[in-house]
C-alpha positions, -999 to 999 in steps of 0.1 A, spaced: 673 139 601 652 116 584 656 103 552 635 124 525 627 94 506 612 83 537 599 117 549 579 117 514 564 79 518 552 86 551 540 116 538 526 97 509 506 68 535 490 91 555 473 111 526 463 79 513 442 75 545 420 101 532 419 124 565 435 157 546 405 157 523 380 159 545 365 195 550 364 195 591 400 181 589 415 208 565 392 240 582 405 227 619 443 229 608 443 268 589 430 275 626 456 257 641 484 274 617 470 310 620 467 304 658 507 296 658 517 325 635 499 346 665 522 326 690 553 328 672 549 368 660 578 379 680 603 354 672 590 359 637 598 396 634 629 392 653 641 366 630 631 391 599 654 418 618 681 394 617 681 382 586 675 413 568 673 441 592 637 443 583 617 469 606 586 452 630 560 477 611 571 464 574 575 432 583 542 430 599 527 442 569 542 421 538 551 389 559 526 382 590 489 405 583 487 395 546 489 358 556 462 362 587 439 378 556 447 349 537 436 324 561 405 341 568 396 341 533 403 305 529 380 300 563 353 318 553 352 302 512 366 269 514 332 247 516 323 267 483 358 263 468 356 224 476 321 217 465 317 199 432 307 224 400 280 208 381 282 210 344 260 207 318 263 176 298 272 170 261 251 158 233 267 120 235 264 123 273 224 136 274 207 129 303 238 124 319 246 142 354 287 161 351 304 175 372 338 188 382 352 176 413 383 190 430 410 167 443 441 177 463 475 163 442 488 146 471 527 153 483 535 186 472 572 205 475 570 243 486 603 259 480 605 299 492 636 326 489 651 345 513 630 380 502 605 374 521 609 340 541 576 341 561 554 351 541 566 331 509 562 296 522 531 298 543 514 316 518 514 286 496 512 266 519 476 280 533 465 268 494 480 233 496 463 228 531 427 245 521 431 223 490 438 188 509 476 177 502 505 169 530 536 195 522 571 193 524 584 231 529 619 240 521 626 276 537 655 295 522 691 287 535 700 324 530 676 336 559 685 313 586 668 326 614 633 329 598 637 290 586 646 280 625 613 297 636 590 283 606 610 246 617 600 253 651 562 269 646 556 239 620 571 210 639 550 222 671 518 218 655 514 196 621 530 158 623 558 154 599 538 130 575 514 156 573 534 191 571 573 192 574 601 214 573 633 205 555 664 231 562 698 229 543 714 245 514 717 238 479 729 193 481 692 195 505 668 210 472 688 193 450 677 156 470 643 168 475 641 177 436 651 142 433 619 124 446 591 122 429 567 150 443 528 152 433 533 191 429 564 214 434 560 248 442 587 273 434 597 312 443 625 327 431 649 332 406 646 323 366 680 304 368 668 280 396 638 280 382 649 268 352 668 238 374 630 230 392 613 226 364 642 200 343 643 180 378 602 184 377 602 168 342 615 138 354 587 127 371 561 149 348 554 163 381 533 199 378 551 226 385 541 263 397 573 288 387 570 325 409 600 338 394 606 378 388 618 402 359 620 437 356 587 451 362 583 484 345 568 516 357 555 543 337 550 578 346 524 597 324 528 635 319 490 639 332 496 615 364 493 631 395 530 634 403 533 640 437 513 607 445 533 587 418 562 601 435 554 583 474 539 556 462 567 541 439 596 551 466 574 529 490 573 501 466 605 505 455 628 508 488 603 483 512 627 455 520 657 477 506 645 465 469 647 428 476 605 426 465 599 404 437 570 428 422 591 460 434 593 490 403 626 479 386 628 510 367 611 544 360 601 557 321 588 593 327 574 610 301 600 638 294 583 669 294 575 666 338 609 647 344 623 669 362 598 681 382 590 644 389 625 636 401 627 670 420 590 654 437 612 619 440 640 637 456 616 659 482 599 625 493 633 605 501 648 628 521 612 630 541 613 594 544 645 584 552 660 616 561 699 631 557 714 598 564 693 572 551 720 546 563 709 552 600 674 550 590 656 519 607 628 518 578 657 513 557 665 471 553 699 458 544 713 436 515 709 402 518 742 387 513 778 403 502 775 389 467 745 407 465 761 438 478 789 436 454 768 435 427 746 465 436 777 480 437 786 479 406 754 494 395 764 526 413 793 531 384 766 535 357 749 566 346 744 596 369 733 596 408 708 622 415 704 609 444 717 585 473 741 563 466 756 560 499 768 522 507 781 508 538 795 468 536 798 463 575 761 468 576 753 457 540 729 489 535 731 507 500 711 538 506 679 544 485 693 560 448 679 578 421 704 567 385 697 589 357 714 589 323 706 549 321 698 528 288 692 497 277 724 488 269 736 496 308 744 464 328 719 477 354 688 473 324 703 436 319 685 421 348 661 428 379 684 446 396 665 438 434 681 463 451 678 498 466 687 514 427 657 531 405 668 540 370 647 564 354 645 566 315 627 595 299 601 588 272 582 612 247 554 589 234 534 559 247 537 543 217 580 540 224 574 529 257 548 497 245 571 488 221 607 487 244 590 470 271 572 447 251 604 435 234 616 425 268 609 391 285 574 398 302 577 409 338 564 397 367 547 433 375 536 462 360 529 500 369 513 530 349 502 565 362 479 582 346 447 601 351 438 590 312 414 561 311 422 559 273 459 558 284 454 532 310 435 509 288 459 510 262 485 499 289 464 474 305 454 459 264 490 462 253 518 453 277 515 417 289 529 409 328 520 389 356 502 418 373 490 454 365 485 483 392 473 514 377 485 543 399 496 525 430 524 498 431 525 461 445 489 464 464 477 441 438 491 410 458 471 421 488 437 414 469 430 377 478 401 378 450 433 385 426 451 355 413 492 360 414 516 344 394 538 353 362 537 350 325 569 338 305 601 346 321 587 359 350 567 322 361 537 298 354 505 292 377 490 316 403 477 315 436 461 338 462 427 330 475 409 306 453 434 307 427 456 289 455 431 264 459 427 255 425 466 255 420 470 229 447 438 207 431 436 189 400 399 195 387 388 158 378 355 154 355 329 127 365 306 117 345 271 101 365 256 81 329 212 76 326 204 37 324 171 47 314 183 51 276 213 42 252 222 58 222 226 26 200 246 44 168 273 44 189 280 6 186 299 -6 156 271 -27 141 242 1 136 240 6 100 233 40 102 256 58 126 272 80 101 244 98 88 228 102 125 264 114 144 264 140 117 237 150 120 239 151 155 272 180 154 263 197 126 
């Protein structure tokens, strides 16, 4: 393999030849990557089945369709996106022409988890291409056979100093965190996260953090129950739990809590049946530390439903845990798993104030029929991302930007937000000849009086 120093200097000449900023250049290659994701589908969804027994309908929808959306919006809005924004000028710059012009960063570091492989590291990487810079993409270690299909999709169409693939394990991201990147983009968890950004430092290279947290989700006694019900089992239990912006826990209001988990209870045994370990829908753990400690989730509280486990095939069937607080293990971190606690409330007003005194989550999800309610939710608890009555569709809405807040990340992208996160916005200034402002100079006797004048 060749040297990443090296990989990153080649990488580093051939964007200084200027051909990844030009328009015609950028538009022709998004073709030339969506026309290989249509290529490589099978090998992609077979991989995904490997890796994490993910079934061909699911994966289709959160790691290959999402991304063909994506590059379609990119397509259809890049010559706007790209175009310099005129400004208006200040008072010491009248008569001037500004403007803000958007310029790629250069070499930039895409590093994605195993969650969701695909979709994790092309999606960012559709934003550093509409945008202008050469990539180097680091696919996770942990899903091996969706990182030797990206290696082989990429290397078949993009020349290494323009878009590369770098596979390995841990010694690999921590060499490539060595160099000194233009822009380093980051999924995954706060720990590593926390890593990134002290290796970023270094080099005061810009860094974009997609990290996670435990996204809350808030059942109101006048939500429509039955709909709250399918919609946060599917957002919960796609990809067995393992979904950054998945529901992490449940706070129904108390007086329809049990007829809400008697609603959660009907809807799991219609999706996944009487032996939800069989079920193909259902996806399995990723690795056996990650089973282990799922495991030991099932000790807390009581199951009122699931709770079945099997370590040959890593699956944890989908469980209901009541009788949970804050002070269980399972309310200490994202759990990313097939487990839903579900804490009763008996006003709003508890629930803002207990989630809001934890770190602020990637996600967040309130049902409610109230559009007093809703706005106090959406004014009150701060998040990454807010879905009101539906979960995780928000990341399918290109005009949406996506990113955390606090603990759960810095810096968004989707659409034009992952143009912009992949462009430094550079002001240019185009100054008149045909007039100077002379009380500017150090030798006009009146300056003072006339500059404050000027910004009273």
């Amino acid at each position: 393999m060749m040297k990443i120093a090296e990989l990153l200097q080649n990488q580093r000449t051939f964007f200084h030849t200027g051909k990844t900023k030009d328009l015609a250049f950028r538009l022709e290659n998004l073709a030339k990557l969506k026309e290989a994701i249509k290529r490589y589908e099978p090998d992609i969804l077979n991989a995904l089945q490997k890796d994490l027994a993910r079934h061909e309908t699911d994966a289709y929808l959160t790691e290959i369709g999402i991304l063909y959306e994506e590059i379609k919006f990119a397509q259809k809005h890049l010559k706007k996106w790209a175009k310099p924004k005129s400004v208006k000028s200040g008072k010491l710059v009248f008569g001037a022409k500004s403007e803000i012009r958007y310029e790629p960063y250069g070499v930039g570091l895409i590093i994605a988890p195993w969650n969701y492989p695909f979709q994790l590291l092309i999606s960012p990487l559709i934003g550093a291409m509409a945008a202008g810079n050469c990539a180097i993409l680091k696919p996770s270690e942990l899903s091996p056979h969706v990182s030797k299909v990206v290696y082989q999709m990429i290397e078949g169409i993009f020349p290494k100093e323009y878009i590369t693939v770098v596979e390995g394990g841990v010694e690999i991201s921590q060499e490539l965190l060595k160099q000194p990147f233009d822009h380093i983009f980051y999924t995954g968890g706060e720990k590593v996260g926390k890593m990134v950004m002290k290796a970023a430092a270094k080099h005061l290279t810009p860094v974009v953090l997609e990290l996670g947290g435990k996204s809350p989700t808030i059942v109101d006694k006048d939500a429509d129950l039955d709909l709250a019900a399918k919609r946060i089992l599917w957002g919960k239990f796609i990809n067995a739990g393992q979904t950054c912006i998945a529901p992490d826990y449940v706070m129904v209001q108390e007086e329809v809590k049990e007829v809400f988990v008697r609603k959660l209870q009907h809807y799991l045994l219609e999706f996944y049946g009487e032996d939800p370990l069989e079920n193909v829908r259902l996806g399995k753990i990723v690795n056996d530390r990650h089973f282990e400690r799922l495991q030991g989730y099932l000790d807390e509280g009581v199951i009122l439903y699931g709770g079945q486990s099997d370590p040959d095939s890593r699956k944890i069937a989908p469980t209901l845990l009541d009788g949970i607080t804050w002070d269980n293990s399972v309310m200490k971190e994202e759990i990313f798993g097939p487990i839903l606690p579900i804490l009763p409330f008996v006003h709003l007003k508890e629930v803002i104030e207990q989630v809001t005194n934890q770190p602020k989550p990637l996600a967040c999800y309130f049902f409610s029929t109230d559009n007093s309610k809703q706005e106090l939710i959406v004014d009150t608890i701060s998040c990454g991302g807010m879905t009101i009555n539906d979960c995780v569709v928000h990341i399918s809405n290109p005009n949406l930007p996506f990113g955390g807040v606090g603990a759960s990340g810095m810096g968004s992208y989707h659409g034009e937000h992952g143009f912009h996160c992949f462009s430094h916005a550079k002001s240019v200034v185009y100054q008149t000849n045909r007039f100077d402002f002379s009380f500017r100079y150090p030798n006009y006797k009146n300056a003072a009086r006339i500059i404050r004048a000027i910004f009273k």
